[in-house]
PASEKE-126350 format. One record per residue (C-alpha): chain; x, z, y; residue in three letters. Coordinates in steps of 0.05 Angstrom, whole numbers, plus 32768, in hexadecimal, padded with zeros to 4 digits. Each point is the difference from the previous one (the first is absolute). Layout:
N
+-------+------+------+------+-----+
| chain |   px |   pz |   py | res |
+-------+------+------+------+-----+
|     A |    X |    Z |    Y | ala |
...
+-------+------+------+------+-----+
***
This chain:
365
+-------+------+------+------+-----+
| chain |   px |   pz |   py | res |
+-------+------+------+------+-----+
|     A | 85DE | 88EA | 8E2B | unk |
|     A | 803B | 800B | 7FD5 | unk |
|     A | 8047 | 8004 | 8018 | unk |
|     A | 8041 | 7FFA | 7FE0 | unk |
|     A | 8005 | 7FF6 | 7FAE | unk |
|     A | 803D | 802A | 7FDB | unk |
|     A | 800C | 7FF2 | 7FBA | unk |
|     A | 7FFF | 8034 | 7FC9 | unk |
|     A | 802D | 8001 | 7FC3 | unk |
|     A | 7FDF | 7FD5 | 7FD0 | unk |
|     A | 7FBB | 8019 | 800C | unk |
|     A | 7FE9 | 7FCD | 803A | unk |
|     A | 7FF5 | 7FFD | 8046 | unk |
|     A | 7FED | 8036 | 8031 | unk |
|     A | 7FD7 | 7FE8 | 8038 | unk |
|     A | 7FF9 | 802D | 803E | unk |
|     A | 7FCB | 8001 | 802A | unk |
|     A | 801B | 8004 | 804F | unk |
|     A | 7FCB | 8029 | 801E | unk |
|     A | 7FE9 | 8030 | 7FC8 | unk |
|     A | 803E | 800A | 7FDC | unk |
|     A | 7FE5 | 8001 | 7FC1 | unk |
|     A | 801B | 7FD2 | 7FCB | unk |
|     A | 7FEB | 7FD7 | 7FCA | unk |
|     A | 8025 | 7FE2 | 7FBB | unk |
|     A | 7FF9 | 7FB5 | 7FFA | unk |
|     A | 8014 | 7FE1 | 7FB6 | unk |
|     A | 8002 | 7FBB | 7FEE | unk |
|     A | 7FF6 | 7FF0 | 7FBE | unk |
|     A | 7FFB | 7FC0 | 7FE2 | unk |
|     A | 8001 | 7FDA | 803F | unk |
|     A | 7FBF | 802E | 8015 | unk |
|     A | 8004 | 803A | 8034 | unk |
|     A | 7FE0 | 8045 | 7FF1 | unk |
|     A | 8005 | 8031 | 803B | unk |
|     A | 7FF3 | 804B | 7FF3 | unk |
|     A | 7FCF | 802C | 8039 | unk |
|     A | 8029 | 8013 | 8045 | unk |
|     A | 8016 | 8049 | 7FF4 | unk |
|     A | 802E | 8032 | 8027 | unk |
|     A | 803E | 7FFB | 7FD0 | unk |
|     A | 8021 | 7FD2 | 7FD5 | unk |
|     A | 7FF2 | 8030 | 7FC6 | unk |
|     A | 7FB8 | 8004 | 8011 | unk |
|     A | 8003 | 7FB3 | 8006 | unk |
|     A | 8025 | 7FF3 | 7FBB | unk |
|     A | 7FCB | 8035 | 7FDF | unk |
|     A | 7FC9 | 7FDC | 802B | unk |
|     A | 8010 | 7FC1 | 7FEB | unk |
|     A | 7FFF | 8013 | 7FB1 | unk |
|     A | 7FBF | 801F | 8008 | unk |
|     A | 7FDE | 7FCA | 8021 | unk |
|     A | 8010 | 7FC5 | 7FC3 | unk |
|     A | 7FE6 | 802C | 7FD6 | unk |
|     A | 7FC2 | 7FF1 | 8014 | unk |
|     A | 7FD4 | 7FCF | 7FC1 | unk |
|     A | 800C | 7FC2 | 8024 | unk |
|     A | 802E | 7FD4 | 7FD4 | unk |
|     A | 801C | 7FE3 | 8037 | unk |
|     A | 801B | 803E | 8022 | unk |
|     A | 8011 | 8017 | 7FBB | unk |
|     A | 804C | 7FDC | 7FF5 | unk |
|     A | 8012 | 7FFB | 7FBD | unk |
|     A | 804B | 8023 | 7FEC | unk |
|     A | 8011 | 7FBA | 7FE7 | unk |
|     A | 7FE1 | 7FD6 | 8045 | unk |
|     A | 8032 | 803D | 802B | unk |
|     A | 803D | 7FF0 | 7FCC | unk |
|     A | 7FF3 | 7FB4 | 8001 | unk |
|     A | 800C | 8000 | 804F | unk |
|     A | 8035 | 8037 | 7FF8 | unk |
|     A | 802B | 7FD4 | 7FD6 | unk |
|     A | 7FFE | 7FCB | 8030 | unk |
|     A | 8028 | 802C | 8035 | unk |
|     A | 8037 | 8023 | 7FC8 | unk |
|     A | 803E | 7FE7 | 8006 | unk |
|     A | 8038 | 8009 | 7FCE | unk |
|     A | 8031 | 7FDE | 7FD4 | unk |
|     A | 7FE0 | 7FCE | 7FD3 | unk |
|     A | 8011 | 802A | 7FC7 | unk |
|     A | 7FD7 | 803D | 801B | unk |
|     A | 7FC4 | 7FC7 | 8016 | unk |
|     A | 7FF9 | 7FEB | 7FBD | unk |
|     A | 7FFE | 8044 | 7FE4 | unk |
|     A | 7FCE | 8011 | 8031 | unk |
|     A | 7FD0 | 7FC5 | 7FF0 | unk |
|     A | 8004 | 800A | 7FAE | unk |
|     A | 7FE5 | 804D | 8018 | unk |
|     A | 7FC7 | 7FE5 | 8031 | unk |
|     A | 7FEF | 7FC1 | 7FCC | unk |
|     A | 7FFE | 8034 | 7FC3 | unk |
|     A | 7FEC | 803D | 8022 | unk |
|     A | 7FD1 | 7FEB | 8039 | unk |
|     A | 7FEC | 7FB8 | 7FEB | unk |
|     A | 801B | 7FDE | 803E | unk |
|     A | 7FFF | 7FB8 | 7FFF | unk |
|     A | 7FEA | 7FF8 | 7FB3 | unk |
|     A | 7FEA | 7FBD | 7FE4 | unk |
|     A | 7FBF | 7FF7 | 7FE2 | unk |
|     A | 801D | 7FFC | 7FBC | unk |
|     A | 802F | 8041 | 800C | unk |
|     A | 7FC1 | 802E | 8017 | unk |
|     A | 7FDC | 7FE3 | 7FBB | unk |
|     A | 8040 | 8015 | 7FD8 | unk |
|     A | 8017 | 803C | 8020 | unk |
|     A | 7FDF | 8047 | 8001 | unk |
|     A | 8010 | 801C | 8041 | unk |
|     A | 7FFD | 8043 | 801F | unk |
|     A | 7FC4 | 8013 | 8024 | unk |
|     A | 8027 | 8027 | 803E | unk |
|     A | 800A | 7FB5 | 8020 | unk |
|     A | 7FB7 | 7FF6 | 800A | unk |
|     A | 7FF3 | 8040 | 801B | unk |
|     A | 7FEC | 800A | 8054 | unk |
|     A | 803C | 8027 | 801E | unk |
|     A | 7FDC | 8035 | 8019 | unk |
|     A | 7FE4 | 8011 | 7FB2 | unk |
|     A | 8051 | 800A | 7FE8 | unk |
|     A | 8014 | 804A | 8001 | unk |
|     A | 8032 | 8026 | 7FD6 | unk |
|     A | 7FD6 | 8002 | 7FC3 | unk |
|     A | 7FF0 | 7FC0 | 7FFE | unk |
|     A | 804E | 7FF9 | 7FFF | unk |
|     A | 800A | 802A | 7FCB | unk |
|     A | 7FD0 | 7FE0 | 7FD5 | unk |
|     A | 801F | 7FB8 | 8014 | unk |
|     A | 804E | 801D | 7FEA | unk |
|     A | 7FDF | 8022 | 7FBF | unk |
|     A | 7FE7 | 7FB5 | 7FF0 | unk |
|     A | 8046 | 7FDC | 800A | unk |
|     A | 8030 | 7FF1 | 7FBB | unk |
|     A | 8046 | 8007 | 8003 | unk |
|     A | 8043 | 8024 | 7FFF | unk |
|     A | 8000 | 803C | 8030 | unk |
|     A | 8030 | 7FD7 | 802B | unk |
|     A | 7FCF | 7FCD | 8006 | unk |
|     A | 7FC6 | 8027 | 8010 | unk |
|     A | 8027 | 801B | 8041 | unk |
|     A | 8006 | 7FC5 | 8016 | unk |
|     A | 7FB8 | 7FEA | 8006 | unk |
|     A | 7FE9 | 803B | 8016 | unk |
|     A | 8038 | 7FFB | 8035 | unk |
|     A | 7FE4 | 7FB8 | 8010 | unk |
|     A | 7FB1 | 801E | 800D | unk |
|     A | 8012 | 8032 | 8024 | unk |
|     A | 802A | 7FDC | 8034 | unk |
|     A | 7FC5 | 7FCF | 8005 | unk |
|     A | 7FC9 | 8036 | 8005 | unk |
|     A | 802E | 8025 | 8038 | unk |
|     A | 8005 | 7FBE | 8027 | unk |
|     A | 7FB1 | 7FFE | 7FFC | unk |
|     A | 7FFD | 8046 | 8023 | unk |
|     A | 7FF1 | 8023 | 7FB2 | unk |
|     A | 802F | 8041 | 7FF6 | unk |
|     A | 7FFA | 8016 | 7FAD | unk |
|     A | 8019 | 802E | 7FEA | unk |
|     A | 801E | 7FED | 7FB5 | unk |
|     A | 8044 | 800B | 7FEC | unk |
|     A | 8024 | 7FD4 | 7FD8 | unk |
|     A | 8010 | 800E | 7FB9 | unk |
|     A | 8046 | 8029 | 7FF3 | unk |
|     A | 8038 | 7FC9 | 7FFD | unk |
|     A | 801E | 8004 | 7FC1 | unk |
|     A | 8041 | 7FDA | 8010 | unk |
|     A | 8017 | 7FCE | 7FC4 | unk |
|     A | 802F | 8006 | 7FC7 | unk |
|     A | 8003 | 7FB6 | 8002 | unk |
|     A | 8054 | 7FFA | 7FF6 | unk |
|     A | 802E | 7FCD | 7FE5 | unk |
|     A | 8017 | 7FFC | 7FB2 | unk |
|     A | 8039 | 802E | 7FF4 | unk |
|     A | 8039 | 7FE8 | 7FD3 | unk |
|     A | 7FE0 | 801E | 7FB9 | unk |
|     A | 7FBD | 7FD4 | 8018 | unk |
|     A | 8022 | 7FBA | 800F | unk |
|     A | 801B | 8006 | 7FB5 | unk |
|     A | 7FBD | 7FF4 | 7FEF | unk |
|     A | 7FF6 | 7FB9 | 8024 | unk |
|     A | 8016 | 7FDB | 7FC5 | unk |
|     A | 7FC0 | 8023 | 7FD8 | unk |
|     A | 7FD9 | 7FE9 | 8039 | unk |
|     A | 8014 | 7FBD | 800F | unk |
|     A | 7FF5 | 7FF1 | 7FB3 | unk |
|     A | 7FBE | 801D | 8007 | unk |
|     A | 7FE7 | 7FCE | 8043 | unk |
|     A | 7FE7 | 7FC4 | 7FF3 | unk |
|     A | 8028 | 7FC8 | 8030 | unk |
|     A | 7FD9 | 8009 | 8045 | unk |
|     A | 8014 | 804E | 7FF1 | unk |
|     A | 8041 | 7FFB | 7FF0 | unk |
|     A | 8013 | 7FD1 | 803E | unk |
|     A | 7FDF | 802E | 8027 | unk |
|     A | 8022 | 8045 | 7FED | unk |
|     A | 8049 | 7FD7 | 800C | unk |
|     A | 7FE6 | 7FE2 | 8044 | unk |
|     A | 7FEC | 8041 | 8016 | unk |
|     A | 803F | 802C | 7FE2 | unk |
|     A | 802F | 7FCE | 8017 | unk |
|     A | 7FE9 | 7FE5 | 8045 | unk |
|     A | 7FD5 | 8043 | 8014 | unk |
|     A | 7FBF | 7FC4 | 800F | unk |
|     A | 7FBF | 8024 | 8004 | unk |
|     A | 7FC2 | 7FF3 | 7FCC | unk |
|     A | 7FE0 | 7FDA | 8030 | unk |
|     A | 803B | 7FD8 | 8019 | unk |
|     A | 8015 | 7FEF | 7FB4 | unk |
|     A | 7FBB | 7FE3 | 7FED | unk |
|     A | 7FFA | 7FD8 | 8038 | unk |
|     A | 804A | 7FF2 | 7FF6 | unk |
|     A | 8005 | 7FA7 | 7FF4 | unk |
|     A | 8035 | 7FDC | 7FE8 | unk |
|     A | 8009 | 7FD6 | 8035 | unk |
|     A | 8016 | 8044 | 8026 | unk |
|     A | 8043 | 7FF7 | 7FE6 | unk |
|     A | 803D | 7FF0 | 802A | unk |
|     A | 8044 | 7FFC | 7FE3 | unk |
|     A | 8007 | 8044 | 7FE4 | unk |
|     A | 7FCC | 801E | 8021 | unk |
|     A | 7FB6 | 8008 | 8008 | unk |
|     A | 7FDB | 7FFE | 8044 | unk |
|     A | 7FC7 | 8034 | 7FFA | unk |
|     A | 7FD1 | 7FE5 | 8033 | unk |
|     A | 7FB1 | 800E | 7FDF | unk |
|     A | 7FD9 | 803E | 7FDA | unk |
|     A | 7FCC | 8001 | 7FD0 | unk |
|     A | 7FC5 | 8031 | 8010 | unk |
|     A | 7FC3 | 8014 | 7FD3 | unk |
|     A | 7FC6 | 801E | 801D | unk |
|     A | 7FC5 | 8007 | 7FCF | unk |
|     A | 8016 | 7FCC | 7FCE | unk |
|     A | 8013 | 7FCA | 802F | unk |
|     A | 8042 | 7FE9 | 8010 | unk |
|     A | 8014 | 7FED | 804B | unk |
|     A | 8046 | 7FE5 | 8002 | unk |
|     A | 8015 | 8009 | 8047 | unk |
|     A | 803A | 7FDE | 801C | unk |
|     A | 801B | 8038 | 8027 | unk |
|     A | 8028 | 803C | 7FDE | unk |
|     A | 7FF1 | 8053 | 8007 | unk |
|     A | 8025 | 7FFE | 803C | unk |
|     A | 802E | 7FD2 | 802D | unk |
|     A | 8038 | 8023 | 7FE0 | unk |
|     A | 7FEB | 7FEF | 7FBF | unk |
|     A | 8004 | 7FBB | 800B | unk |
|     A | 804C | 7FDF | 7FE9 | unk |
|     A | 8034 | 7FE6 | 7FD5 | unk |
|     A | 800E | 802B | 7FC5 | unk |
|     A | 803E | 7FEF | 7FD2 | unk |
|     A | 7FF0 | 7FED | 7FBA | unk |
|     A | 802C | 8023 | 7FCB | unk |
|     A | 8012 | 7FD3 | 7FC0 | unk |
|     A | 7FCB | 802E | 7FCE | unk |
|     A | 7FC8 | 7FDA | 8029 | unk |
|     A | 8018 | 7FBE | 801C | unk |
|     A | 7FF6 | 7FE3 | 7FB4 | unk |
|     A | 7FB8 | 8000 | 8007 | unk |
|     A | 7FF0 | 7FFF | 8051 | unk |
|     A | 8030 | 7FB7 | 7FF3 | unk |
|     A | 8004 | 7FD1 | 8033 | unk |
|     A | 7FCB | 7FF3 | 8030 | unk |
|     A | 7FC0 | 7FE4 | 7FD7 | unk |
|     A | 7FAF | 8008 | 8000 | unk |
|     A | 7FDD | 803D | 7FF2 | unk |
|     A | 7FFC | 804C | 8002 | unk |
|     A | 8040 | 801D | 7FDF | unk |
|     A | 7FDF | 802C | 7FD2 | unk |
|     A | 7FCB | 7FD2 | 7FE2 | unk |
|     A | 8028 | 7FBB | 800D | unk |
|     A | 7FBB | 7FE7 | 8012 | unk |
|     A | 7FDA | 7FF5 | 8037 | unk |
|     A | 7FD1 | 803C | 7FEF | unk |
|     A | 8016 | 8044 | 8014 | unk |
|     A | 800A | 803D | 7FD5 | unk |
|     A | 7FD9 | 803A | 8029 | unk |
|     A | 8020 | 8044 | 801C | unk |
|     A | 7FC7 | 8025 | 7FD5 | unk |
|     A | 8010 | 7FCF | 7FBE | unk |
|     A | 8051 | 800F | 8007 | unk |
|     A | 7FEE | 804C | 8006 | unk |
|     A | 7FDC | 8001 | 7FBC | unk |
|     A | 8035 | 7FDA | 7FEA | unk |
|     A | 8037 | 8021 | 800D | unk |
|     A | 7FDB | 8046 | 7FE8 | unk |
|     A | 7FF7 | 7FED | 7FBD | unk |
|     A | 8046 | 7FEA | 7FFF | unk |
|     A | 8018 | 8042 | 8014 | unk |
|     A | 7FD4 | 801D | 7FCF | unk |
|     A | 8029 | 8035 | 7FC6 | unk |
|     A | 803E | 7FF5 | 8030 | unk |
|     A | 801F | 8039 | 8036 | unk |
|     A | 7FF4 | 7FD8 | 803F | unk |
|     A | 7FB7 | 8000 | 7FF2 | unk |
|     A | 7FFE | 8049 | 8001 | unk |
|     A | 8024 | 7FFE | 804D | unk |
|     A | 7FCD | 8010 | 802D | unk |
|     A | 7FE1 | 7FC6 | 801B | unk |
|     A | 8026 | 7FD6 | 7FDD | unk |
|     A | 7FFD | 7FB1 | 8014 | unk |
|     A | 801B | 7FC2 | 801E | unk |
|     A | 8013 | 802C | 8039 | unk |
|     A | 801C | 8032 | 7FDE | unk |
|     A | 8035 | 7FC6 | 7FF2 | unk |
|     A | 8001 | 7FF0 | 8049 | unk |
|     A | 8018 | 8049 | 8009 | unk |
|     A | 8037 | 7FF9 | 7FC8 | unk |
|     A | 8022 | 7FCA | 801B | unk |
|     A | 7FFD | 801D | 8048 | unk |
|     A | 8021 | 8043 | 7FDD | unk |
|     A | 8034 | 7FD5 | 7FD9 | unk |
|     A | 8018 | 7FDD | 8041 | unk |
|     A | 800D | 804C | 801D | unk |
|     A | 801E | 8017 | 7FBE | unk |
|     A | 8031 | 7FC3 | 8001 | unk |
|     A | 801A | 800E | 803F | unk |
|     A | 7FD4 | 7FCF | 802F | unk |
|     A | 8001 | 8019 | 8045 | unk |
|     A | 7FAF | 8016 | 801A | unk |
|     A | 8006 | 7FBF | 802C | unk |
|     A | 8010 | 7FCB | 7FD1 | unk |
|     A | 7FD5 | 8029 | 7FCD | unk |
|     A | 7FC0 | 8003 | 8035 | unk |
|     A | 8003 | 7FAE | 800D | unk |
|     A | 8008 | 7FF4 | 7FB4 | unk |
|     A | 7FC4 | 802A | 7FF9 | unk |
|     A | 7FDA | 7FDE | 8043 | unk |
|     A | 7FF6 | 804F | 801A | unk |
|     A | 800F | 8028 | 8036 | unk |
|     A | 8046 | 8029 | 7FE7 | unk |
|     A | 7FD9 | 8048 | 8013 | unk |
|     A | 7FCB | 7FE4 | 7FD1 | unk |
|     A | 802E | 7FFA | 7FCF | unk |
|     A | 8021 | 8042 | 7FF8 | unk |
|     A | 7FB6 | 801B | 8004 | unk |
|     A | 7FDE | 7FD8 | 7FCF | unk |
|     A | 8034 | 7FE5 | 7FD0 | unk |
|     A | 8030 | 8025 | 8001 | unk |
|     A | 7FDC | 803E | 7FEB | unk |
|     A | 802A | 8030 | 7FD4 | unk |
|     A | 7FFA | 7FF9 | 7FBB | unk |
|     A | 7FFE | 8040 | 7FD0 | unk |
|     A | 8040 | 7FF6 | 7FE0 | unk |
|     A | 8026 | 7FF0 | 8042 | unk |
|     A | 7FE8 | 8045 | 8019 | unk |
|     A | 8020 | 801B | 7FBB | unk |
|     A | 8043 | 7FE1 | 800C | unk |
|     A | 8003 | 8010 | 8045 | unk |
|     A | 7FF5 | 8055 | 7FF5 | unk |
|     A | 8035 | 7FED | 7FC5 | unk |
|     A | 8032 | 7FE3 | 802D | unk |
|     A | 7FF3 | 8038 | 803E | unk |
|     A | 8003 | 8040 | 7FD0 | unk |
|     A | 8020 | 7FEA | 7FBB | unk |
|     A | 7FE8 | 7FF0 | 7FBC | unk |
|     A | 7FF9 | 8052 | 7FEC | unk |
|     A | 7FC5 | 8012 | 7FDF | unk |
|     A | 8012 | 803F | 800D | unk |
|     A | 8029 | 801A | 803F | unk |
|     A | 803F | 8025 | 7FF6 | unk |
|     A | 7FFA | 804D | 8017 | unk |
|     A | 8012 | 8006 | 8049 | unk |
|     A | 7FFF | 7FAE | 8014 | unk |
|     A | 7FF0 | 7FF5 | 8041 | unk |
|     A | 7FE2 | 7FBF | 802B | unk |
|     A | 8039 | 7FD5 | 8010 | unk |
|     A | 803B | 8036 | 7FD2 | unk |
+-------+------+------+------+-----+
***
């Protein structure tokens, strides 16, 4: 009875039947088939097909979660973006939780709801629910959405405004204030701030960081450290394949990385000092000083000092982008961003230091 099968972006199969010409949308979801009524269009069958699971049969009823679970299985991606996209379906839709992790963890009621049930308001009331920076809250909404329009479900929520950052690197003034810092830190602190200001290592690549990474006068970064709801998952695999390397070792920080030994180089023990530990950490030893009144001021705000010293030195992007593990166009974007008092110097430099101009001075006179 049916004829040929063409395949529609994301949304299934439609099946056409040879002598009527009418057409049908076939879905499989978790390893089970759900075929929608034989209509006259592929609208009419995408619409059909929606209206008939949401008839009160559980089993014709899928689950946003049971469509994400067999949606994940066919993304394909870096493993980066994979990972990302399984923290958001763990957290978000409770894909794949342990017994112990459904106990512990409060989850969102949008993963358990039928398909068919999700419309913009329900959206809306999901995005009011979620915690987080603007920035942040983009992003997940970004992530349901492209889910929900692979499922056939058009919503129509905007994302929040994107604020931008004002994240930056320390300007000169600010790194005179290290010392007050440093004395501040306890010892896992302090060895952080100089791994991070004078090898540009991540927060997560410095707590995972071990002795035994050392080689000659370098460190191979090869493993991150990532908290998710109070437990600690140290991966072997960096952010990216980029981020993966050899990174020279200046002489502030070889004294206490030393020669290859046992242990995590912050805690010289076996146990690991957490991301979400070193934060706190490192805020109250910022606290009364200047850095800790830069905006969203951190261990990577140090990351984005020592890319900016590189430049300011005179390190060409290239050499500058591998010392940093990052894509050179990433780096004029992100840490190279212009600090207030270079704008200052450079409007000083192009028209003069004049308060005031002289009568009759013209551009370029």
């Amino acid at each position: 009875m049916s004829g040929f099968q063409r395949q529609a972006r994301g949304d299934g199969t439609y099946q056409v039947n040879k002598k009527t010409g009418d057409v049908r949308l076939v879905k499989r979801l978790n390893k089970k088939q759900y075929a929608g009524p034989w209509k006259s269009s592929r609208p009419e069958a995408k619409r059909g097909w929606n209206a008939k699971f949401a008839s009160p049969s559980e089993s014709a009823r899928p689950s946003l979660s049971t469509f994400a679970k067999s949606w994940r299985a066919q993304l394909r991606g870096s493993h980066s973006t994979l990972q990302q996209w399984d923290l958001f379906l763990r957290n978000k839709l409770g894909i794949d939780l342990t017994e112990e992790d459904a106990e512990r963890k409060s989850l969102d009621p949008i993963g358990k709801m039928p398909l068919n049930e999700i419309d913009s308001a329900v959206v809306k009331a999901w995005l009011a629910r979620q915690e987080g920076a603007p920035t942040t809250v983009r992003r997940l909404l970004g992530r349901l959405k492209q889910i929900l329009k692979d499922a056939g479900i058009h919503v129509e929520v905007r994302r929040p405004a994107d604020p931008g950052h004002a994240r930056r690197p320390l300007s000169p003034p600010e790194r005179s204030d290290l010392d007050q810092v440093l004395a501040n830190a306890d010892e896992p602190t302090r060895r952080a701030i100089l791994i991070a200001l004078y090898t540009g290592l991540r927060r997560s690549e410095i707590c995972a960081l071990r002795h035994s990474d050392r080689d000659g006068n370098g460190i191979w970064v090869r493993r991150r450290a990532i908290q998710t709801k109070g437990r600690v998952d140290v991966q072997p695999n960096t952010k990216t394949a980029k981020s993966r390397g050899w990174v020279p070792l200046p002489a502030a920080v070889r004294e206490f990385i030393g020669p290859p030994r046992q242990g995590y180089v912050l805690t010289d023990d076996k146990e690991i000092l957490t991301p979400v530990a070193l934060t706190h950490r490192l805020k109250d030893a910022m606290r009364g000083t200047s850095i800790g009144k830069v905006p969203y001021a951190g261990l990577h705000t140090f990351r984005r000092t020592y890319g900016m010293i590189l430049l300011e030195k005179g390190v060409d992007v290239a050499t500058a982008a591998e010392l940093m593990r990052h894509d050179p166009a990433m780096l004029l974007k992100e840490y190279a961003r212009s600090r207030e008092d270079l704008k200052v110097d450079a409007i000083k430099k192009a028209f003069g230091d004049d308060e005031e101009p002289s009568e009759g001075a013209v551009l370029g006179g």
